[in-house]
C-alpha positions as CSV (number, residue, x, y, z in Angstrom):
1,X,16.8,7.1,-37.1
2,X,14.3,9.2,-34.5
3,X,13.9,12.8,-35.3
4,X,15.1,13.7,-31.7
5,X,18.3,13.7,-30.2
6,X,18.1,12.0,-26.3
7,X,19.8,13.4,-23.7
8,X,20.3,10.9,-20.5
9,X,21.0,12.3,-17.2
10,X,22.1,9.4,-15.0
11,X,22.8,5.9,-15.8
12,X,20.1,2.9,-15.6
13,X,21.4,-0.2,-15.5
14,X,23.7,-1.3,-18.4
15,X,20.9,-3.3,-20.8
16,X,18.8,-0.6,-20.5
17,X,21.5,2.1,-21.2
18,X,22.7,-0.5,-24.3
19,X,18.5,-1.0,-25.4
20,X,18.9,3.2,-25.5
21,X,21.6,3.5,-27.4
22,X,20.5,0.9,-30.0
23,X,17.1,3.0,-30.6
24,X,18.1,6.5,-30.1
25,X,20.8,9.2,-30.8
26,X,21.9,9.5,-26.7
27,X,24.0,11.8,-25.1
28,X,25.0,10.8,-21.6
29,X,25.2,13.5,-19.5
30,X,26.8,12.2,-17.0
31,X,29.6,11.7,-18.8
32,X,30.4,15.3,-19.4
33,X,33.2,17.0,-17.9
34,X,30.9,19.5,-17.4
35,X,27.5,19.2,-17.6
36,X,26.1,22.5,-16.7
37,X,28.8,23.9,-19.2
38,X,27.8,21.1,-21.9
39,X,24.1,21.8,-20.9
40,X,24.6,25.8,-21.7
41,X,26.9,25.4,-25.2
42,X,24.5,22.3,-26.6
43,X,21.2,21.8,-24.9
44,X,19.1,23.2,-28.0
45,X,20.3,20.0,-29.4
46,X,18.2,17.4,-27.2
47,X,14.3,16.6,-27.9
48,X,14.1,14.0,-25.6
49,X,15.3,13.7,-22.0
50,X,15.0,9.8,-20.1
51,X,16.2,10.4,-16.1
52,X,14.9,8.7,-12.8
53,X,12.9,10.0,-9.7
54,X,16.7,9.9,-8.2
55,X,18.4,11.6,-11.1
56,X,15.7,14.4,-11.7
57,X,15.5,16.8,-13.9
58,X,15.7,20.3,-12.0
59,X,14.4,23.6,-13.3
60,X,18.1,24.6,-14.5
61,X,18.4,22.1,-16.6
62,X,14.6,22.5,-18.0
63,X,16.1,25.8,-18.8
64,X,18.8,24.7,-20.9
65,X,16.5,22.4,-23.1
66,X,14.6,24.9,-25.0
67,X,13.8,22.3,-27.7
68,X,12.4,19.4,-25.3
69,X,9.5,18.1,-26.5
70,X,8.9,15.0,-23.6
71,X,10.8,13.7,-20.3
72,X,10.9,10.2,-19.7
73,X,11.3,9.0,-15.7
74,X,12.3,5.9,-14.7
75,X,10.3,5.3,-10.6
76,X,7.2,7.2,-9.7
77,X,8.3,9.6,-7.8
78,X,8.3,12.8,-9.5
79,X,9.8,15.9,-6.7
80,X,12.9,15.6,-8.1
81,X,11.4,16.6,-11.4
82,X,10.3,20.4,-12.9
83,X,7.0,19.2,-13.5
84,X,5.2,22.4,-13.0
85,X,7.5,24.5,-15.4
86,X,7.4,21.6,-17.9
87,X,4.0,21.8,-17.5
88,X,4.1,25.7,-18.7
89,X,6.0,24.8,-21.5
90,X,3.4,22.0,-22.8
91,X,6.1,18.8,-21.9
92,X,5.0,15.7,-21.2
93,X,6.5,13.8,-18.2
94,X,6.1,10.0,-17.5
95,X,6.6,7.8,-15.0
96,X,6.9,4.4,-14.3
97,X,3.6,3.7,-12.4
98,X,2.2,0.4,-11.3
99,X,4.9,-1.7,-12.4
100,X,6.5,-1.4,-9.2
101,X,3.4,-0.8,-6.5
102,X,3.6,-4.8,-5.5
103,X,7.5,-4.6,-4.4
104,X,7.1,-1.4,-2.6
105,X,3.8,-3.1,-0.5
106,X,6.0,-6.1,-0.1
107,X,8.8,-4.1,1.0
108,X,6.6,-2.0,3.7
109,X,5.3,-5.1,5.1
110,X,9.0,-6.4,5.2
111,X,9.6,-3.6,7.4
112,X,6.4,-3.8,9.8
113,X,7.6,-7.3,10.4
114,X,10.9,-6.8,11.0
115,X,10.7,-3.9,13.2
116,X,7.9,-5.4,14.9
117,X,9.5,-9.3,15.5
118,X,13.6,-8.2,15.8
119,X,14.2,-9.9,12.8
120,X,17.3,-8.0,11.5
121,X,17.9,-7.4,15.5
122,X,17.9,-11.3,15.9
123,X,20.4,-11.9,12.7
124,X,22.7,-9.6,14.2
125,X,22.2,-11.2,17.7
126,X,23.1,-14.7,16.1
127,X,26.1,-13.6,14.3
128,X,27.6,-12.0,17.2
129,X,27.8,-15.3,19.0
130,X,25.1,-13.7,21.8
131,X,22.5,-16.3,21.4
132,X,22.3,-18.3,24.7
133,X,24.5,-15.3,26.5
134,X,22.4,-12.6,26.4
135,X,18.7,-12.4,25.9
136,X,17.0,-10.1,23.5
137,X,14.1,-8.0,24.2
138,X,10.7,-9.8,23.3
139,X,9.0,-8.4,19.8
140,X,5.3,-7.3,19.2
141,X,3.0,-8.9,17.4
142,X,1.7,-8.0,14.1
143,X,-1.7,-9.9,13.5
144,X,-4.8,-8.1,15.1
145,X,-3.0,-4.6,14.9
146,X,-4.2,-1.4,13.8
147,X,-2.5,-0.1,10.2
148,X,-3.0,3.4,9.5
149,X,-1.9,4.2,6.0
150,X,-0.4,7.7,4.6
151,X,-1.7,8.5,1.5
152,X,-3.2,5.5,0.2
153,X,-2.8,5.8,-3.6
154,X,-1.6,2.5,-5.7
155,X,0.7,1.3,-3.2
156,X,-1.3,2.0,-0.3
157,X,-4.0,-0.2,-1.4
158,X,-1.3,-3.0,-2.5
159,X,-0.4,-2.9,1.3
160,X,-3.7,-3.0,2.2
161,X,-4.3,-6.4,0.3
162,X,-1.1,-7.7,2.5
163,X,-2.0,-6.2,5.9
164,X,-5.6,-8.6,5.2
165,X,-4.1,-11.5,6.0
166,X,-2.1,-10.6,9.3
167,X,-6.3,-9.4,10.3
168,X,-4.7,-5.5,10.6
169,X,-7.6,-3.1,11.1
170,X,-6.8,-0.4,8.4
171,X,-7.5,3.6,8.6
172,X,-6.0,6.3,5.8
173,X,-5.3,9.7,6.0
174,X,-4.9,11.6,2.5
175,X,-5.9,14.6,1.3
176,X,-9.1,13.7,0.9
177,X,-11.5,10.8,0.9
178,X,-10.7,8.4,-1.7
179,X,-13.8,7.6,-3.7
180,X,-15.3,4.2,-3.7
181,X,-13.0,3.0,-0.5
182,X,-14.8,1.2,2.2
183,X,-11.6,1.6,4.8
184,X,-12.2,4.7,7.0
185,X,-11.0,7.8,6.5
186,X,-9.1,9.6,8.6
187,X,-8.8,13.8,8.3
188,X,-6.5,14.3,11.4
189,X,-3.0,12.9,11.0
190,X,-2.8,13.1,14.7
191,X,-5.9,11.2,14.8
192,X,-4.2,8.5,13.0
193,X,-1.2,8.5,14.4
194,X,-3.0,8.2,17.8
195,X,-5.2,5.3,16.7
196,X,-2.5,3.4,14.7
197,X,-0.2,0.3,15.7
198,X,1.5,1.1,12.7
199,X,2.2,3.9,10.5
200,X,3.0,3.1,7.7
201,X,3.9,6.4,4.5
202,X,3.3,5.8,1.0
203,X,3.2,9.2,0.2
204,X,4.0,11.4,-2.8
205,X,7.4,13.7,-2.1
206,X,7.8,17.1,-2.3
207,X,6.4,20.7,-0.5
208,X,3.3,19.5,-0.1
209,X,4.2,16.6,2.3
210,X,7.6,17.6,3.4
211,X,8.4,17.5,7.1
212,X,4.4,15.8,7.1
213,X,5.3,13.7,10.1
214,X,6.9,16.0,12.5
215,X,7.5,16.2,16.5
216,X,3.7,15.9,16.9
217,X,2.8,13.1,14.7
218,X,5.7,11.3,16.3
219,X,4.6,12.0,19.9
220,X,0.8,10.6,19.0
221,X,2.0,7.3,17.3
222,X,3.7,6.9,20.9
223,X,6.0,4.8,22.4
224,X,4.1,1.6,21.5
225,X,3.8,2.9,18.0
226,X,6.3,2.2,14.9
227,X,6.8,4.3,12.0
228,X,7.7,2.7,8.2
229,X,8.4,5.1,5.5
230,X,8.7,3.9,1.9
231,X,7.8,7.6,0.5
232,X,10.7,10.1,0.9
233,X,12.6,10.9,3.2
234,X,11.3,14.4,2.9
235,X,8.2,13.5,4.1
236,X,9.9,13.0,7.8
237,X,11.4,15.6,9.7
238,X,14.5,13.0,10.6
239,X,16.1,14.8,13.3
240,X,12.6,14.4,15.6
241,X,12.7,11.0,14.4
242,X,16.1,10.3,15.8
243,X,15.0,12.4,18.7
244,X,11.6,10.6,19.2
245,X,13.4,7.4,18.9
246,X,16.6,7.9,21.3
247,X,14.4,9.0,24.2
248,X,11.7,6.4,23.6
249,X,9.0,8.3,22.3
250,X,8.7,6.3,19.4
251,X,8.8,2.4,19.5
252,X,10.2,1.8,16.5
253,X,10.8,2.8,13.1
254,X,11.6,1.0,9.3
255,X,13.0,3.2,6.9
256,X,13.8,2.6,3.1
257,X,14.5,6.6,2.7
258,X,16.1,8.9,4.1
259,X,16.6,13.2,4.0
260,X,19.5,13.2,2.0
261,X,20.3,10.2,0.5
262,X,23.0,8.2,0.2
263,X,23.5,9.8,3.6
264,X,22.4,8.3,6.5
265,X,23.3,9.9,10.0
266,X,25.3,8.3,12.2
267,X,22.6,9.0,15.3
268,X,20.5,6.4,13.1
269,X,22.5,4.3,12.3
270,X,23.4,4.0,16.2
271,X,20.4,3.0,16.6
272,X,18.7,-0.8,18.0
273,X,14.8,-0.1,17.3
274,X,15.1,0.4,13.8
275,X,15.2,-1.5,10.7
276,X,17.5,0.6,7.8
277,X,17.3,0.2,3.8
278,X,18.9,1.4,1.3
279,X,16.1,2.7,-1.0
280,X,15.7,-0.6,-2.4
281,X,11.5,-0.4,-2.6
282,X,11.6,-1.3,-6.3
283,X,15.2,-3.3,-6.3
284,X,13.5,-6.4,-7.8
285,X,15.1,-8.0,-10.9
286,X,11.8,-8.4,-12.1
287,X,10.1,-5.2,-11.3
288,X,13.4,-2.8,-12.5
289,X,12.9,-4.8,-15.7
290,X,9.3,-4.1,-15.9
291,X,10.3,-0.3,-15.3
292,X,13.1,-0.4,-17.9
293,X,10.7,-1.4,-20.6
294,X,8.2,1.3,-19.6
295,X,10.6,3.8,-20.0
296,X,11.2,2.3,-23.1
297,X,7.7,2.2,-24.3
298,X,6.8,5.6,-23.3
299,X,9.5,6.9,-25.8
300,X,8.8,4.9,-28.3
301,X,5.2,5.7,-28.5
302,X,5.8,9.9,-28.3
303,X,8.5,9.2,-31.1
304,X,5.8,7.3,-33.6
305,X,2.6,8.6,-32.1
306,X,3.8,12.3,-30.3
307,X,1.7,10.6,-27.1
308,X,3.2,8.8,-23.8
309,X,2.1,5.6,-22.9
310,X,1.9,6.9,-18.6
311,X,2.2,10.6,-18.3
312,X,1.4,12.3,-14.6
């Protein structure tokens, strides 16, 4: 039996919450009637705490877990985590990185396609009966375009690979320079956004980036350009998307998250020029398994060895 006690925040999927409970002493806290109550009266009891980038673990909670020795994350994302005052307290936090940078890339190209060619427009065209009645506006082409990239990290170069065989010229903007990268580097967003075909975010969440593309970026990407965000929706100030996009400022626009999610504004969703998922960058069979067992291994190797496997 582990030394720690788990606590688990939100629910994975079921053979990963059954491959938990088969290793570990879990409490579910989602199960509580009420967990900021059950948090108060028994959080001293919990060493170990698995959640997700959507679950989170907020400073509150931190609070509540004076005994927590490591968090475990399920996604990479990690602004829905207190990393900084786990940080003060000497808590390791991992994510779930790399397993999942390939579905994200294939995801963002999904959506530079789609929004570029009308293929979700054209689907919805067909199964209205309107093909042959009423003719849809021509697409743009992809190959040849200009790709500027928003925080090329993991999954910005995995898109990177993809965008080389449509013959996309590529720029990034990040914080600074990425060493060894022969793409050019771009320190002016605006500059970017002005250059780019495409704009496509692969950002990290949180202060630092939120509201990142605003009125202005928007405005230089044009009304030619098309935006794709498969950061967080934090990282877009939505309501001068929607406006950028209902007065035809902006092109376009593919978007796998959203400001406050599951929520989705009806003024989007009213919308013809742009392609809308449901956060489903990593929703892979094979890459959620690939996450599951990370999770999985990180805990297992702080139990036996007091060190995790991927920690930020």
């Amino acid at each position: 039996m582990p030394e720690f006690e788990l606590l688990q925040v939100g629910p994975l999927s079921e053979a990963f919450n059954q491959a938990l409970a088969a290793c570990y002493r879990v409490t579910p806290l989602w199960q509580q009637d009420d967990p900021v109550a059950f948090l108060r009266e028994q959080g001293t009891r919990f060493g170990l705490l698995v959640t997700s980038a959507r679950f989170g673990c907020s400073a509150g909670q931190l609070e509540q877990l004076p005994n927590l020795k490591a968090i475990c994350s399920f996604g990479v994302g990690h602004d829905a985590l207190a990393v900084q005052g786990a940080r003060e307290r000497g808590i390791p936090v991992s994510t779930t990185p790399e397993v999942l940078n390939d579905c994200v890339a294939d995801l963002a190209m999904g959506l530079i396609l789609d929004t570029a060619r009308g293929l979700s427009r054209g689907d919805r065209h067909v199964r209205a009966g309107d093909w042959g009645t009423r003719a849809l506006p021509l697409g743009r082409k992809v190959s040849g375009k200009r790709l500027g990239i928003v925080g090329l990290g993991r999954i910005g170069q995995a898109l990177v690979q993809r965008a080389s065989g449509f013959q996309m010229a590529v720029r990034y903007h990040n914080r600074r320079p990425l060493v060894g990268s022969a793409l050019t580097y771009e320190p002016a967003l605006l500059e970017l956004a002005r250059w780019a075909d495409f704009l496509v975010l692969t950002c990290p969440g949180g202060p630092a980036t939120e509201h990142l593309i605003d009125a202005p970026v928007l405005h230089a990407l044009g009304p030619q350009g098309i935006l794709i965000n498969v950061a967080r929706g934090s990282v877009v100030d939505q309501p001068a998307l929607i406006h950028a996009l209902q007065h035809g400022l902006l092109g376009g626009a593919g978007l796998d998250v959203y400001a406050s999610e599951p929520q989705v504004p009806a003024a989007l969703r009213a919308l013809e020029n742009l392609v809308l998922a449901p956060h489903i960058g990593s929703a892979t069979e094979e890459t959620r398994g690939d996450m599951e067992h990370l999770v999985l291994a990180n805990l297992r190797a702080f139990v036996e060895r007091g060190q995790l496997l991927t920690p930020l």
